[in-house]
KOLDRENVO-144740 format. One line per field, with one value per residue: residue in one letter; chain; residue number from 1; x, y, z of N, C-alpha, C in turn. Coordinates in nm, 3 decimals. Example, Ala and Ser with C-alpha at 12.3 -4.5 7.8 and 13.67 -1.06 7.14 Angstrom:
BEGIN
residu	A	S
chaine	A	A
num	1	2
npx	1.319	1.285
npy	-0.569	-0.225
npz	0.780	0.708
capx	1.230	1.367
capy	-0.450	-0.106
capz	0.780	0.714
cpx	1.320	1.290
cpy	-0.330	0.003
cpz	0.780	0.787
This chain:
BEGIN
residu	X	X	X	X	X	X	X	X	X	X	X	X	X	X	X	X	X	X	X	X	X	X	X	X	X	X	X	X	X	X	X	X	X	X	X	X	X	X	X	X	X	X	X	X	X	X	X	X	X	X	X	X	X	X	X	X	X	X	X	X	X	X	X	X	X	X	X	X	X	X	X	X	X	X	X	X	X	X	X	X	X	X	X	X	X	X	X	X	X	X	X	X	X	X	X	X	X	X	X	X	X	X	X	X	X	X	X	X	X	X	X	X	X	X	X	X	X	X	X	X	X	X	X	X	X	X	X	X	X	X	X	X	X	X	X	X	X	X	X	X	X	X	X	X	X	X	X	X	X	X	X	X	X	X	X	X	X	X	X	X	X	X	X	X	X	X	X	X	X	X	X	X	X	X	X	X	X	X	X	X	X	X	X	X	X	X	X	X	X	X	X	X	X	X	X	X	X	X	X	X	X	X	X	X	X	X	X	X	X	X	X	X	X	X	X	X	X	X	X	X	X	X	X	X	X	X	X	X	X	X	X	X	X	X	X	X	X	X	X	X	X	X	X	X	X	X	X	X	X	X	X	X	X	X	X	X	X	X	X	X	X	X	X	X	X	X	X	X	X	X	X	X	X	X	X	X	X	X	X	X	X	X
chaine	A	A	A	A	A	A	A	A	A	A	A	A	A	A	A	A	A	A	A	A	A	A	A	A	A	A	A	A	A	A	A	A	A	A	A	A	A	A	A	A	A	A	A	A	A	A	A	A	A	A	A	A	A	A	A	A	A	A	A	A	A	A	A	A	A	A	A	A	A	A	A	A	A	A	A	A	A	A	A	A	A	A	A	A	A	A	A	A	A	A	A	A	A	A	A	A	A	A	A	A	A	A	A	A	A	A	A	A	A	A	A	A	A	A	A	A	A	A	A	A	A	A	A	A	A	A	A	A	A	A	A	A	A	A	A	A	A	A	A	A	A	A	A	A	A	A	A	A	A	A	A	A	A	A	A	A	A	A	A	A	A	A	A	A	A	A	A	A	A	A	A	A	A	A	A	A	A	A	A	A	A	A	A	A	A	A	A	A	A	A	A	A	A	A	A	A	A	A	A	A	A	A	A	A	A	A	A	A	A	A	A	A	A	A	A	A	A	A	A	A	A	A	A	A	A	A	A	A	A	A	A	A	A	A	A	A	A	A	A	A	A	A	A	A	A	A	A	A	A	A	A	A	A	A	A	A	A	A	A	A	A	A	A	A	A	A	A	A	A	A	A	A	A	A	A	A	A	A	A	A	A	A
num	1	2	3	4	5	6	7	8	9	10	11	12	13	14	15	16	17	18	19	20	21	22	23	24	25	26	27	28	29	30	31	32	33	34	35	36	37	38	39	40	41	42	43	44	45	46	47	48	49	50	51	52	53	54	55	56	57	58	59	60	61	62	63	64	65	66	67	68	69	70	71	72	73	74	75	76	77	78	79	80	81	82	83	84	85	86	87	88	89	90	91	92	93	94	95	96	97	98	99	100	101	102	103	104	105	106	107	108	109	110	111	112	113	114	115	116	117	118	119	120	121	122	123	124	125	126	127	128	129	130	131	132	133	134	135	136	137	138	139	140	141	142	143	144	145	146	147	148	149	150	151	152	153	154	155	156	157	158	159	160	161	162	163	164	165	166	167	168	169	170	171	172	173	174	175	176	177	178	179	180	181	182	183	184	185	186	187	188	189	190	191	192	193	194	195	196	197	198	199	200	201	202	203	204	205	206	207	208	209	210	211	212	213	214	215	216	217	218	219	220	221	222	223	224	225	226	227	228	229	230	231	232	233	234	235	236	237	238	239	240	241	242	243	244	245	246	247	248	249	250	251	252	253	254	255	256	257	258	259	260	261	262	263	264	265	266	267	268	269	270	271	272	273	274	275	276	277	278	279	280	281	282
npx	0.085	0.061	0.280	0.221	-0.108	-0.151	0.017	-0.160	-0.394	-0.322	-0.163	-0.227	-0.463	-0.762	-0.974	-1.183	-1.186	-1.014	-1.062	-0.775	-0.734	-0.944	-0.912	-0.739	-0.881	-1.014	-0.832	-0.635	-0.819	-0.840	-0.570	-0.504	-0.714	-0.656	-0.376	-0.474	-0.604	-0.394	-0.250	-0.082	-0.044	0.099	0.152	0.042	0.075	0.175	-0.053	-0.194	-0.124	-0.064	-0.407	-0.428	-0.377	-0.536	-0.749	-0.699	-0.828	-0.818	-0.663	-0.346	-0.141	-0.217	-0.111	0.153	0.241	0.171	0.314	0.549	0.527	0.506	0.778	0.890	0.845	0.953	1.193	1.334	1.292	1.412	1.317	1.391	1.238	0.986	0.820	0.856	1.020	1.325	1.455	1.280	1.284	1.553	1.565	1.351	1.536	1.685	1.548	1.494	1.744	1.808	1.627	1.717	1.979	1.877	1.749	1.986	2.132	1.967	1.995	2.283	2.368	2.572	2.730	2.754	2.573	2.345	2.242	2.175	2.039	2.080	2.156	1.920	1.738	1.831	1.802	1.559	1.461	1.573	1.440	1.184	1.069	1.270	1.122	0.842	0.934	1.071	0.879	0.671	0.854	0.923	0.654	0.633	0.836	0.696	0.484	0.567	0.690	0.875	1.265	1.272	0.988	0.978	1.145	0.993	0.806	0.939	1.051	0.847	0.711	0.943	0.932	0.655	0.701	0.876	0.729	0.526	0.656	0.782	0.528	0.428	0.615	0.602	0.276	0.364	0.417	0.201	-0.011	-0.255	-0.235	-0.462	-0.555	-0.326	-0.284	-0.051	0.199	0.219	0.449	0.625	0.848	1.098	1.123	1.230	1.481	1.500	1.584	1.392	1.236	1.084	1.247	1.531	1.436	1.376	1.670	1.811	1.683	1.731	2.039	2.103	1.970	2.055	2.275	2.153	1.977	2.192	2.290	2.052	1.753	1.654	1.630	1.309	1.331	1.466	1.324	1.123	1.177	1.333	1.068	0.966	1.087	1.069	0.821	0.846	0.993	0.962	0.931	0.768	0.626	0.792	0.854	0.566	0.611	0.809	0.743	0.501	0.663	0.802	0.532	0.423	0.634	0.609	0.371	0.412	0.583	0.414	0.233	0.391	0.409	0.358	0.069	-0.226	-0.535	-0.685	-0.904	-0.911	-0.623	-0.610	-0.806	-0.644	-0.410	-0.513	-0.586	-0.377	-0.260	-0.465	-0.394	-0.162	-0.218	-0.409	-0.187	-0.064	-0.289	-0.352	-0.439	-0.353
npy	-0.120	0.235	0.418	0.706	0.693	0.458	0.553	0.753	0.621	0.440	0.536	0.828	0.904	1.084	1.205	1.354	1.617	1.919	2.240	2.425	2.698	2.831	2.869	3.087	3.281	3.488	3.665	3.710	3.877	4.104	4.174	4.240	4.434	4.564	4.690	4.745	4.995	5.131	5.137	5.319	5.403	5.538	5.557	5.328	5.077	4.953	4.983	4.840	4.615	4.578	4.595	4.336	4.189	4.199	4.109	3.796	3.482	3.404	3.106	3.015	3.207	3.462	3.463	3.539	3.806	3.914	3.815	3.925	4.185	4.180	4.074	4.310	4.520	4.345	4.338	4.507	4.756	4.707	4.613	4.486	4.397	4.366	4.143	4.047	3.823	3.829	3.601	3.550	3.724	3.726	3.438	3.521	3.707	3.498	3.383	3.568	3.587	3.285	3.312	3.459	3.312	3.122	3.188	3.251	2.999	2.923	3.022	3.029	2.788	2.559	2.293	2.052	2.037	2.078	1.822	1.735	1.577	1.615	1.916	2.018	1.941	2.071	2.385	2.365	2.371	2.636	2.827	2.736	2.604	2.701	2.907	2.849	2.654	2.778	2.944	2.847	2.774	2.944	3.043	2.908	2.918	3.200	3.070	2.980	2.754	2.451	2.423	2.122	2.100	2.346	2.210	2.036	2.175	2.370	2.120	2.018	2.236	2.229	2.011	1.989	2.211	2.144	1.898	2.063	2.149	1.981	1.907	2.077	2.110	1.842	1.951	2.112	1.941	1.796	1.974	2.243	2.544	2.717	2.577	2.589	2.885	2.952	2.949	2.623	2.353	2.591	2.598	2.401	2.536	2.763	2.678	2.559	2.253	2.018	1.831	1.590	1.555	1.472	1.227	1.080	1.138	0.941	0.715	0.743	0.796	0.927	1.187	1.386	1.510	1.653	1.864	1.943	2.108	2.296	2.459	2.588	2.565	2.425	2.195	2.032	2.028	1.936	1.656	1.632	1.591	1.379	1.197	1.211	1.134	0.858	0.769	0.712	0.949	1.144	0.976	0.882	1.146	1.212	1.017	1.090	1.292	1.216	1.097	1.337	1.456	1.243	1.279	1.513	1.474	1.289	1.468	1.643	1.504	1.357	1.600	1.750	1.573	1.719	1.848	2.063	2.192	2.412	2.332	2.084	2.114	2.311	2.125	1.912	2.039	2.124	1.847	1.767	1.999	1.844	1.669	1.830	1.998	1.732	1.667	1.874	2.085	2.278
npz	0.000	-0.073	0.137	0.174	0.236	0.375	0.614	0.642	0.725	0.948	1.102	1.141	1.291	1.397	1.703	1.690	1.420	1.377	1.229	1.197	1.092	1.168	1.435	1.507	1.336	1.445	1.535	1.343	1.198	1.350	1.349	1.078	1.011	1.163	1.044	0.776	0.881	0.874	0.663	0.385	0.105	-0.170	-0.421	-0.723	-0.762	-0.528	-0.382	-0.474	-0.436	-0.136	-0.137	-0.245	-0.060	0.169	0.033	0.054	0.222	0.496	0.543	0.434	0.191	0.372	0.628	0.571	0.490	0.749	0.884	0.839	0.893	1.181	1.173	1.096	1.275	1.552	1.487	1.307	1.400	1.613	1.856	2.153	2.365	2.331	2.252	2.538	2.591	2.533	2.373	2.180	1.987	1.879	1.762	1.588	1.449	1.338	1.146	0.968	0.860	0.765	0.563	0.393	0.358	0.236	-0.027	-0.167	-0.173	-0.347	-0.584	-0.608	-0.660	-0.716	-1.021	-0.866	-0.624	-0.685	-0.790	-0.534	-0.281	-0.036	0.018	-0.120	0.061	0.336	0.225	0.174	0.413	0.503	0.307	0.432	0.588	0.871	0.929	1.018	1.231	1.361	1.484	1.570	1.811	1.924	2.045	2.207	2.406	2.504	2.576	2.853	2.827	2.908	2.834	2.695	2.614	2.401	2.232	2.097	1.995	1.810	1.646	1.549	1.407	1.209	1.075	0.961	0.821	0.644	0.525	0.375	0.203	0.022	-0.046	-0.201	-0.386	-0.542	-0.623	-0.835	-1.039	-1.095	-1.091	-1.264	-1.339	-1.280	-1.087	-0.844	-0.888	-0.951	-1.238	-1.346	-1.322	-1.291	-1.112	-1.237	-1.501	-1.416	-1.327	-1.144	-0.909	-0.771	-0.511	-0.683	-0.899	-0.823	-0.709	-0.918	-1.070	-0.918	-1.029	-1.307	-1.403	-1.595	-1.688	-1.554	-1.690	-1.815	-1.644	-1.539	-1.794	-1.783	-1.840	-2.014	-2.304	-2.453	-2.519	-2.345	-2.108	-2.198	-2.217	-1.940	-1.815	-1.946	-1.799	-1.541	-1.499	-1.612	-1.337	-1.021	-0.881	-0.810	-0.592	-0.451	-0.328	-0.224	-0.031	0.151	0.236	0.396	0.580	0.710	0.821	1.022	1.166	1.266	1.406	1.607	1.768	1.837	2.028	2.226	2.400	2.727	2.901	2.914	3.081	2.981	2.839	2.565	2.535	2.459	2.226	2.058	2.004	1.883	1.624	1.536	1.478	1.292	1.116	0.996	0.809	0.630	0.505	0.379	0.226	0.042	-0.247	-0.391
capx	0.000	0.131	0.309	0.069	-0.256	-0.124	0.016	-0.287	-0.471	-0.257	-0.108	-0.293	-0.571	-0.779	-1.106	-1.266	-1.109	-1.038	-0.960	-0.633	-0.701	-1.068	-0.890	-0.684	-0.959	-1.071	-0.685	-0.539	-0.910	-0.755	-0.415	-0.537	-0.847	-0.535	-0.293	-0.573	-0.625	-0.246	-0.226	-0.107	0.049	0.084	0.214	-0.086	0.128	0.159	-0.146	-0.263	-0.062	-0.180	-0.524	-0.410	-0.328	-0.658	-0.883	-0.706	-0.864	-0.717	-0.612	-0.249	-0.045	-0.254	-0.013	0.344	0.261	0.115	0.434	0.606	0.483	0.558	0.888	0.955	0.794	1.037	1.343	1.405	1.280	1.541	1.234	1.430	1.177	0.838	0.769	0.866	1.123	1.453	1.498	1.223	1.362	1.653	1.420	1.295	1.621	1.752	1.456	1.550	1.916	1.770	1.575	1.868	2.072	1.806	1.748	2.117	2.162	1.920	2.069	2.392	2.408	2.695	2.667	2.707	2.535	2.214	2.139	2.213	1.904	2.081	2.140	1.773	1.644	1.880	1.786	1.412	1.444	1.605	1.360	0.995	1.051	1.284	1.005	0.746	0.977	1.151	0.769	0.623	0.927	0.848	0.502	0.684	0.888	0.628	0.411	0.666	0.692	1.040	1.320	1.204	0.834	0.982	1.207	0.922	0.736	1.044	1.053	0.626	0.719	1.052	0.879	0.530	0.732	0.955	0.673	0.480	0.729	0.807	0.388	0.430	0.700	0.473	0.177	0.383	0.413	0.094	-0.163	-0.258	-0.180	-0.547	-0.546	-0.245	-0.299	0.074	0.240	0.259	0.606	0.724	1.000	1.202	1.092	1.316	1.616	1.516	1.563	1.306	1.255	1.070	1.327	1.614	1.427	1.414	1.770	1.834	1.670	1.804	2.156	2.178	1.879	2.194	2.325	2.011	1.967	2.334	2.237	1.943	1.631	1.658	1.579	1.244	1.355	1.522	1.246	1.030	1.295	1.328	0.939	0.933	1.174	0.988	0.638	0.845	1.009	0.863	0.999	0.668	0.543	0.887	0.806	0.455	0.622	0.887	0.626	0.425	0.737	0.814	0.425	0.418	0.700	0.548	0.211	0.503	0.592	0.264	0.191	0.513	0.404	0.264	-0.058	-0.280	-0.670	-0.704	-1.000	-0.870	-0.494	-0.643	-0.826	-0.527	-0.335	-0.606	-0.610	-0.208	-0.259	-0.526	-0.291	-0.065	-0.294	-0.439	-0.074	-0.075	-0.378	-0.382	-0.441	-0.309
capy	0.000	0.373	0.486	0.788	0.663	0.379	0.641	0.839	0.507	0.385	0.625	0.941	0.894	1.203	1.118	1.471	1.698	2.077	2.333	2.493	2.840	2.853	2.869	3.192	3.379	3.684	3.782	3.746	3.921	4.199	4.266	4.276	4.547	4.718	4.703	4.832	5.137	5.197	5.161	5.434	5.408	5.642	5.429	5.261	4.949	4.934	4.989	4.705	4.462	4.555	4.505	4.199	4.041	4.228	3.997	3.680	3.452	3.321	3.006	2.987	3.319	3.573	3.520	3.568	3.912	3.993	3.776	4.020	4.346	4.186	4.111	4.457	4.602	4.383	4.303	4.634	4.827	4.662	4.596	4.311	4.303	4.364	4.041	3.972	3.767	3.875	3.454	3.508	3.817	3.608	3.368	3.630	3.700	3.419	3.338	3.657	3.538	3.171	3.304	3.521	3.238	2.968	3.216	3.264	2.898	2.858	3.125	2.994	2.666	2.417	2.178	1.934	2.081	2.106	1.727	1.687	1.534	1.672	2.013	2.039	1.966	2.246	2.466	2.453	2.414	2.749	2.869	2.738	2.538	2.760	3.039	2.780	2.601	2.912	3.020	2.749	2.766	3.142	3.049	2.767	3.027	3.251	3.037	2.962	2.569	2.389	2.346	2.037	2.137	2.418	2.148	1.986	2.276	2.340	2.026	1.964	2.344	2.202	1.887	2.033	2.299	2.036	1.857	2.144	2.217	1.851	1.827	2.159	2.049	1.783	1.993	2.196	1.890	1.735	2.075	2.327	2.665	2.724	2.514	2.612	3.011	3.016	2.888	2.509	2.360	2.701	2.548	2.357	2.630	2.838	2.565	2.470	2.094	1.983	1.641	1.455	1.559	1.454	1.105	1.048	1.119	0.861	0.618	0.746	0.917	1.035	1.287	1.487	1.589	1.722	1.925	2.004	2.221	2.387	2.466	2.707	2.506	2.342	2.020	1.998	2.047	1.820	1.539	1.627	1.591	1.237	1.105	1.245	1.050	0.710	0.749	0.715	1.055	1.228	0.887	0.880	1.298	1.209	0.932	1.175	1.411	1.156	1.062	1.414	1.460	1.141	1.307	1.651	1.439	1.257	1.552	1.716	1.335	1.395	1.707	1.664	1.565	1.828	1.803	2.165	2.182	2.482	2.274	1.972	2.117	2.324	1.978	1.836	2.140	2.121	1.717	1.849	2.011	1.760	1.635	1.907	1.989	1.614	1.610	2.008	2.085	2.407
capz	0.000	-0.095	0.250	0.218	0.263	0.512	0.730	0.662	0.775	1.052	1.205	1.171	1.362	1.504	1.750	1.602	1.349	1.418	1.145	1.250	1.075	1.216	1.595	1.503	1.234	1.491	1.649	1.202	1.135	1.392	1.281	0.945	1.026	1.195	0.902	0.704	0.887	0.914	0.555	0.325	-0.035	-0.289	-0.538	-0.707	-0.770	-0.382	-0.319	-0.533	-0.399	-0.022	-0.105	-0.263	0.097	0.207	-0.023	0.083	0.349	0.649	0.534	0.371	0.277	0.408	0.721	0.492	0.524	0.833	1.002	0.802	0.924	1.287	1.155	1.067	1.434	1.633	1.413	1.246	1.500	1.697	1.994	2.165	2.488	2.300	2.308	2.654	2.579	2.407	2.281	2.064	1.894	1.828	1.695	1.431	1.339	1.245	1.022	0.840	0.796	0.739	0.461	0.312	0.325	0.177	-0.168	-0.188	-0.221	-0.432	-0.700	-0.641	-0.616	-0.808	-1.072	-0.812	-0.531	-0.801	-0.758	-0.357	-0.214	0.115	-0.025	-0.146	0.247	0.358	0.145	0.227	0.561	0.508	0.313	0.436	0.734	0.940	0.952	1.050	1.350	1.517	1.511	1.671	1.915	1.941	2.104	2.307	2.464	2.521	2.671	2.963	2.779	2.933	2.686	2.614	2.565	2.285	2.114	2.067	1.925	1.682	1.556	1.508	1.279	1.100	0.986	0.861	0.706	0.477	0.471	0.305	0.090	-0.023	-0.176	-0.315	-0.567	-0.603	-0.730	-0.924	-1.145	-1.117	-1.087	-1.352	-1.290	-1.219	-0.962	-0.809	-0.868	-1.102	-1.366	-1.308	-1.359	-1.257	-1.056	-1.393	-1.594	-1.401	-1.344	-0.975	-0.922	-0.677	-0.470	-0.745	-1.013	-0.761	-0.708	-1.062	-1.112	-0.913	-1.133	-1.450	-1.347	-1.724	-1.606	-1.432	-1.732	-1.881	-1.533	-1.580	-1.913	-1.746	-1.896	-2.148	-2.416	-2.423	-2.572	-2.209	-2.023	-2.200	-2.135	-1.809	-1.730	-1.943	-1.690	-1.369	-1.525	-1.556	-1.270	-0.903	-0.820	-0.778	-0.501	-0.325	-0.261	-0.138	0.050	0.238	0.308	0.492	0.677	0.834	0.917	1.104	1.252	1.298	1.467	1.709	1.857	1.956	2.081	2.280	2.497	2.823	2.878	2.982	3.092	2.981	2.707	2.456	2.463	2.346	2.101	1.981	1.978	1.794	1.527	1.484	1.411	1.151	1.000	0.916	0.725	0.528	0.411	0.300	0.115	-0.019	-0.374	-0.419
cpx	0.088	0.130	0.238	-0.015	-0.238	-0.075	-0.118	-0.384	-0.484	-0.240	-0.180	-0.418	-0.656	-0.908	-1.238	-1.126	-1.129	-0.999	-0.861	-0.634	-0.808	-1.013	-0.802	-0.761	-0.990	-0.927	-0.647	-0.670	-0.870	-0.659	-0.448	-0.621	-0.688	-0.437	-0.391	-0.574	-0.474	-0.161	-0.204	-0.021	-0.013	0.048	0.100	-0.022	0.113	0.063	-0.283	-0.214	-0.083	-0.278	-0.536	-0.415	-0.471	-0.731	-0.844	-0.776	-0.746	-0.638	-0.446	-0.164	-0.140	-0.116	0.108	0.340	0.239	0.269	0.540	0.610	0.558	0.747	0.994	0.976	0.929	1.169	1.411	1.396	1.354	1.471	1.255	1.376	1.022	0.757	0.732	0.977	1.237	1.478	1.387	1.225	1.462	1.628	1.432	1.438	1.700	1.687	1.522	1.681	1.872	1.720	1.660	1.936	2.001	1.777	1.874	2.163	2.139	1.968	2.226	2.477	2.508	2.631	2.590	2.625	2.376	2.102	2.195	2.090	1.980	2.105	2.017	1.720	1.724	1.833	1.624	1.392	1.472	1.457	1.210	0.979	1.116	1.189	0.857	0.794	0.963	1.010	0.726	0.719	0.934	0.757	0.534	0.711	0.849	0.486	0.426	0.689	0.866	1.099	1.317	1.092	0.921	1.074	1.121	0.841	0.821	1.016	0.918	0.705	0.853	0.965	0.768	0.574	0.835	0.828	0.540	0.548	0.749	0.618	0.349	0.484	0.626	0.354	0.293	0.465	0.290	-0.051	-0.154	-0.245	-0.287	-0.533	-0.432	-0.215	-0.152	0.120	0.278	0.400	0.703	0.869	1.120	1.214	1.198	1.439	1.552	1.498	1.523	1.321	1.231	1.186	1.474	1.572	1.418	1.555	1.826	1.848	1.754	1.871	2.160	2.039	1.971	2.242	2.243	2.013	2.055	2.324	2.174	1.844	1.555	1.556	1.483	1.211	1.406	1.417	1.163	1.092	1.269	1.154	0.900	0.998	1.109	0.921	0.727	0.877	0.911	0.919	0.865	0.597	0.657	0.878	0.679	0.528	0.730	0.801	0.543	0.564	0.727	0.670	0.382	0.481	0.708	0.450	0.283	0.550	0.536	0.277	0.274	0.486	0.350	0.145	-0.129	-0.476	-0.721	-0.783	-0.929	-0.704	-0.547	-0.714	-0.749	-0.453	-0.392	-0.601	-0.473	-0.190	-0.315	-0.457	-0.193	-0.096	-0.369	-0.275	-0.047	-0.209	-0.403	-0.364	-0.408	-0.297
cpy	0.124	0.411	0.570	0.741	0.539	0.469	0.685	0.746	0.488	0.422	0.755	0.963	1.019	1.165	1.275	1.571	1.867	2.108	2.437	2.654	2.894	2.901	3.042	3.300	3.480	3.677	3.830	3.827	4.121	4.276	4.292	4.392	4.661	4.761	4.773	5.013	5.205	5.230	5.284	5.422	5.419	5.616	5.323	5.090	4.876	4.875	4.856	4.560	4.457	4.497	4.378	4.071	4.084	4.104	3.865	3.631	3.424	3.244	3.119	3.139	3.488	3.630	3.533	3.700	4.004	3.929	3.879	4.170	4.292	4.138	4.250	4.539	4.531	4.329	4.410	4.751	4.815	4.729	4.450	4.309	4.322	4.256	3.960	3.879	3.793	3.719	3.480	3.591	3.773	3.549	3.419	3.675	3.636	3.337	3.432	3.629	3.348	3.184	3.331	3.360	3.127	3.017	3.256	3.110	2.826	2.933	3.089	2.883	2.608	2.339	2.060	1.941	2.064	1.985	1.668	1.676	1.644	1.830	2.097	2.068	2.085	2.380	2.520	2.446	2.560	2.877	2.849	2.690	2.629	2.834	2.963	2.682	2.687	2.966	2.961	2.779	2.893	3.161	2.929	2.834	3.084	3.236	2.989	2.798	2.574	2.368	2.254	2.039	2.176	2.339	2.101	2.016	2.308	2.261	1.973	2.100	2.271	2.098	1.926	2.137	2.217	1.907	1.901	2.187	2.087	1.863	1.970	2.153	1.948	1.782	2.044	2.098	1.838	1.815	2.110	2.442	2.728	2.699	2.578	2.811	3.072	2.903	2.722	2.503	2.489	2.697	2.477	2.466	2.736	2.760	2.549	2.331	2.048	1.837	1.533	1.456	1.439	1.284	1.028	1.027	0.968	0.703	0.605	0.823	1.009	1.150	1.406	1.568	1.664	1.844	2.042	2.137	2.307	2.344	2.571	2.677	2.374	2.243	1.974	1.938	1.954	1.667	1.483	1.541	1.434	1.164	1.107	1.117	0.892	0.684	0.740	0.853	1.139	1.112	0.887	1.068	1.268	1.087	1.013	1.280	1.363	1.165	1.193	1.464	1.433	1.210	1.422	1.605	1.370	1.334	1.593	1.592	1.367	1.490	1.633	1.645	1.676	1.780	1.946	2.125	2.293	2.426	2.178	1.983	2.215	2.225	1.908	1.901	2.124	1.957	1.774	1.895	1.964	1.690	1.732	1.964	1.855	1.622	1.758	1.984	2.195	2.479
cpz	0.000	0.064	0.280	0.277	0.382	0.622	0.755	0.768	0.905	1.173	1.243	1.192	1.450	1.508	1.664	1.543	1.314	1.275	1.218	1.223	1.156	1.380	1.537	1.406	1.306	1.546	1.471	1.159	1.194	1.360	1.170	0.959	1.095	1.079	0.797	0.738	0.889	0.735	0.441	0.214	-0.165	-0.412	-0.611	-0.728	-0.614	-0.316	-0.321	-0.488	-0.208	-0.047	-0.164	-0.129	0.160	0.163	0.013	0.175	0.456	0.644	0.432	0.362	0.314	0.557	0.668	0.555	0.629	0.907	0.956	0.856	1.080	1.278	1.146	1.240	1.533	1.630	1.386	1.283	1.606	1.910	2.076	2.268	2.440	2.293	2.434	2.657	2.435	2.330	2.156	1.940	1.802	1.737	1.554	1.339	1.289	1.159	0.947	0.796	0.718	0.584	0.348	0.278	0.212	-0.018	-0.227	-0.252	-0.349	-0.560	-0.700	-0.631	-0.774	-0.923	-0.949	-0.706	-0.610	-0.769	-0.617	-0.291	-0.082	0.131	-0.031	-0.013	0.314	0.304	0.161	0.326	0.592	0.438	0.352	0.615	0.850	1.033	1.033	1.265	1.432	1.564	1.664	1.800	1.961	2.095	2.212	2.442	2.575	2.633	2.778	2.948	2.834	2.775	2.612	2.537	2.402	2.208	2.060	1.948	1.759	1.642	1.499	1.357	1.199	1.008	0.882	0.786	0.571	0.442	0.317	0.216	-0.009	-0.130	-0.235	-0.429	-0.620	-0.705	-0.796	-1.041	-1.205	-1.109	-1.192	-1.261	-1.235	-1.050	-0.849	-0.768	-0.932	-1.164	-1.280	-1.427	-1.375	-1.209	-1.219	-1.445	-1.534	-1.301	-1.208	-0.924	-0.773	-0.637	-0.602	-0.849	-0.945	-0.732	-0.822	-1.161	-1.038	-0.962	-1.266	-1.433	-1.529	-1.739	-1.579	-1.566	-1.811	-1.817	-1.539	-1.716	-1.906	-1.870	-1.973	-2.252	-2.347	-2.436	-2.414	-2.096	-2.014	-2.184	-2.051	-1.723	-1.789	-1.822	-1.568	-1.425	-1.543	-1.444	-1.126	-0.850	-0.743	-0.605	-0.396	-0.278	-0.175	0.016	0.210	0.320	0.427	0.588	0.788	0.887	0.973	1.178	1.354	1.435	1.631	1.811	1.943	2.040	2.222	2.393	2.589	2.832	2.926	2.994	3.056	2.856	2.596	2.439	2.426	2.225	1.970	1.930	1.851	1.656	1.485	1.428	1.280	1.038	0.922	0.815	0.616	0.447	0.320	0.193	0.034	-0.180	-0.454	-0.265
C-alpha cells in the first residue's frame, strides 16, 4: 500500500477533526483590520498589492505578510523586549538570515550541489521550514513551555514545514496553474531541481546531465518531465512528506498531557494540519 494513505490510515488517527485556521480567524481578522487602517500608499502598484493580501482569506499566505509586518515592528525596530522575551527576537532574526541564506543557495548553487538530495532539504528548511519552527518555538517560549516542551514545538514546525514544501513540488508537477494560482512547472521552468526531479535522477543518473544544461531550451524540459512521469519521483516525494508529518504528529503526541479543554483542542487542530498539508491541492 502507498506509504501515504497507510500512514494516513494507521497512524494518523484524530477522535474529532479541528480546522487549524478557524482557531486563530478573529486575532489574524484583527491585525489585518489594523494594518488596514495603518495603511497608506501612494504608489498605485503598492497599493494594489496591499489590497491583494486584504482579499485573501485566512487560510495559507494571508499570514506571509502579516508575520512580516511583525517582523519589521520587532526586528528592524530593533524591539528586543516587545515580546517579553529577548529569545524570541533572536528567533525572528535568524529566520531573516535563514531566509537570506536559503534564496542565496538557491541562486547559487553548483553543478554538483544542483542534484544533492541533502542540499535540497537544507535549502528549504532554510527557506519554508525555518520560519514555521523558530515560530512554533516562538510560542513555546512565550508560553513559559520547558526546553524540552519548545524542542518539541520546533521540531512539530521544522517537519510540517519540509513537509509542506516537499507536496508543493509535487503539485507543481501534477496541478494546472489554475489550480495552483501560477504557472505550473514554474519550478524547472526556471532551473530549480526539486525532490521529485532529484528522485528520478536517481533512477536514470543520465537525467543529471540534462539538469546540468538547465532549462533554457524546451527540448530539455520536456525530457526532463518524461523522466519524472516514468520514474517514481513524484510517489517517493509524497512518500517523504508523509514521513516528516508522522513526525510533525510525534511531537505534539510527545508534549505533556494536559486536561485543559482549549490545549487539546489546539493539539487536535495542529494534528489536523498535518494532514491538510498532505492532502492540499493548491
Amino acid at each position: 500500500m502507498d506509504a501515504l494513505f497507510w500512514w494516513l490510515n494507521n497512524i494518523y488517527k484524530i477522535q474529532e477533526s479541528v480546522d487549524p485556521f478557524s482557531l486563530v480567524a478573529d486575532e489574524l481578522s484583527l491585525v489585518a483590520n489594523r494594518l488596514r487602517s495603518m495603511m497608506v500608499a501612494e504608489v498605485p502598484k503598492l497599493a494594489l498589492a496591499a489590497e491583494y493580501f486584504f482579499k485573501m482569506g485566512v487560510e495559507g499566505k494571508r499570514f506571509s505578510p502579516t508575520v512580516a509586518s511583525l517582523l519589521h515592528d520587532d526586528v528592524l525596530d530593533d524591539a528586543g523586549t516587545r515580546c517579553g522575551n529577548p529569545q524570541v527576537v533572536t528567533l525572528l532574526v535568524t529566520v531573516v538570515e535563514h531566509l537570506v541564506t536559503g534564496e542565496t543557495m538557491q541562486m547559487t548553487t553548483s553543478a554538483e550541489k544542483h542534484c544533492s538530495m541533502e542540499y535540497y532539504l537544507q535549502k528549504t528548511y532554510y527557506k519554508t521550514a525555518s520560519l514555521i519552527s523558530n515560530s512554533c518555538k516562538a510560542i513555546a517560549l512565550l508560553a513559559g513551555q520547558t526546553a524540552e516542551g519548545s524542542k518539541l514545538a520546533y521540531n512539530y514546525g521544522r517537519n510540517l514545514g519540509l513537509a509542506y514544501q516537499l507536496i508543493d513540488d509535487v503539485l507543481d508537477f501534477t496541478r494546472t496553474s489554475a489550480t495552483l494560482g501560477k504557472g505550473s512547472l514554474s519550478d524547472i521552468r526556471h532551473g530549480i531541481v526539486t525532490a521529485p526531479m532529484l528522485f528520478a535522477i536517481e533512477e536514470f543518473p543520465q537525467l543529471q546531465a540534462i539538469v546540468h544544461e538547465g532549462f533554457d531550451d524546451p527540448a530539455n524540459v520536456d525530457v526532463a518531465l518524461d523522466y519524472v512521469g516514468k520514474s517514481r519521483g513524484i510517489e517517493r516525494t509524497r512518500e517523504l512528506a508523509a514521513e516528516h508529518a508522522h513526525r510533525a504528529v510525534e511531537a505534539i503526541e510527545a508534549l505533556p498531557k494536559s486536561d485543559d479543554e482549549d490545549v487539546r483542542i489546539s493539539r487536535r487542530a495542529l494534528l489536523d494540519l498535518t494532514q491538510r498539508v498532505l492532502t492540499r491541492t493548491k
